[in-house]
Residue, then its C-alpha position, 0 to 999 in steps of 0.5 A: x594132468x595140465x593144472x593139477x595141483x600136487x603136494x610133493x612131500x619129501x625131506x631129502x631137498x635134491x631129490x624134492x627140487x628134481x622131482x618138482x622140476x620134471x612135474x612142473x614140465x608136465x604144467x602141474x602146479x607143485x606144493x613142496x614139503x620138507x616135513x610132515x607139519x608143512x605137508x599137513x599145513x598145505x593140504x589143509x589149505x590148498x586144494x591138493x588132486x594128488x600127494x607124492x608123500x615120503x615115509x620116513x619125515x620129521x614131526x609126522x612120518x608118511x603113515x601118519x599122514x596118509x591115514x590123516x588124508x585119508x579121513x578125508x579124501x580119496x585123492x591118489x597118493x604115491x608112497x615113496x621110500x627107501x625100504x623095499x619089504x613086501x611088509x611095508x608096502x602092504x602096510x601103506x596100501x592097508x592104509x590107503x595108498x594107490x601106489x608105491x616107489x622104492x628109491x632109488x627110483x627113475x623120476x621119468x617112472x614116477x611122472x608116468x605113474x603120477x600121470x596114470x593115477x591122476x587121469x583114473x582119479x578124474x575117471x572115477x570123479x566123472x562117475x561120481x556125478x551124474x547129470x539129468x538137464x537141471x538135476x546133478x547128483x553127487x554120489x560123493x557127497x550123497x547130495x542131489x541138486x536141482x538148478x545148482x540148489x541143493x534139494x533136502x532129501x531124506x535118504x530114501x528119497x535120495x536113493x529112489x531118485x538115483x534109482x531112478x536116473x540109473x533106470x531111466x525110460x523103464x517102467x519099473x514096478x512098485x515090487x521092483x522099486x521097493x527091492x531096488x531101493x528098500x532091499x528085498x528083505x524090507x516088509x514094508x507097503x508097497x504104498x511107501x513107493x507111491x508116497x516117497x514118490x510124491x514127496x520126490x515129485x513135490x521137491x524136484x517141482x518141474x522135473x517132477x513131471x519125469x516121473x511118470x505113472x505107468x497105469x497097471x505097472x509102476x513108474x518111469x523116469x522120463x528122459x529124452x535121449 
């Protein structure tokens, strides 16, 4: 939670410098807006890991903003408001909300759940990157790099390297890539596995050399343990 950046959206100015007192306690650094126009400005241009966002707020209410940043990110946001109905609750998890606090509310719950929910979004952004020495893979972004470039891959390229990474040291047979990878409904030629693969070993240049041909079988993705 140490560094975090958070936008605190709320128009109710003692319950907004309250909250951001206990916040930055936690060594967190707070964006404070008073309106639904400030919040959409700071969001677009600072880098925000986390919104504490109000519903009811002039220009743009918390609706309207949640949907907004969720176009975008998935960054954990905590919808607070004055109205308690299941009905309104359920409408902002449709929109994508993580968590939601009815007021009043004890301000020493809300930071820990604002903590809980910071520390599961850094969980979730670890398993989104997977790293093989010099090769990381974005599964966010969808994007592969290698030594830090970024590597133009097809989408099946992209799709067989991963696969590979998740099954690395097995040999995998061409019937199994072509499942794992194309779907078992694909009718393709099996020889569309050893061409992918080629192309695959040709952009990654030397870590090319993990891919390995197993004779008689298929391939593994070497990795030393």
């Amino acid at each position: 939670m140490v560094g975090a950046n958070i936008l605190l959206v709320e128009d109710e100015e003692k319950l907004r410098k309250l909250v951001s007192t206990y916040l930055k306690r936690e060594m967190v650094n707070v964006y404070e807006a008073a309106d639904g126009e400030e919040a959409l400005r700071l969001w677009n241009e600072k880098s925000i890991n986390m919104v504490i966002l109000d519903v009811m707020l002039p220009h743009y209410d918390g609706w309207a903003i949640c949907k907004r940043i969720r176009e975008t990110s998935n960054v954990p946001i905590l919808m607070l408001t004055a109205r308690g109905e299941e009905s309104d609750k359920l409408f902002g998890f449709e929109l994508g909300a993580d968590d939601y606090m009815t007021k009043p509310f004890s301000v020493k719950e809300l930071v820990a759940r604002v903590k809980a929910l910071l520390k599961r979004s850094q969980q979730q952004v670890s398993t989104e990157m997977v790293f093989i020495d010099d090769i990381k893979v974005d599964k966010k972004s969808h994007q592969a790099f290698l030594n830090n470039e970024l590597l133009q891959l097809s989408p099946k390229e992209y799709d067989l390297l991963l696969y590979f990474i998740h099954n690395q040291n097995k040999a995998l047979t061409r019937e199994l890539l072509l499942d794992g990878v194309w779907g078992y409904d694909y009718y393709g030629d099996l020889r569309t596995v050893d061409t992918h693969v080629k192309r695959l070993r040709q952009k990654l240049k030397e870590s090319g050399k993990r891919i390995v041909t197993v004779r008689g079988v298929g391939y593994r993705f070497e990795v030393k343990e």
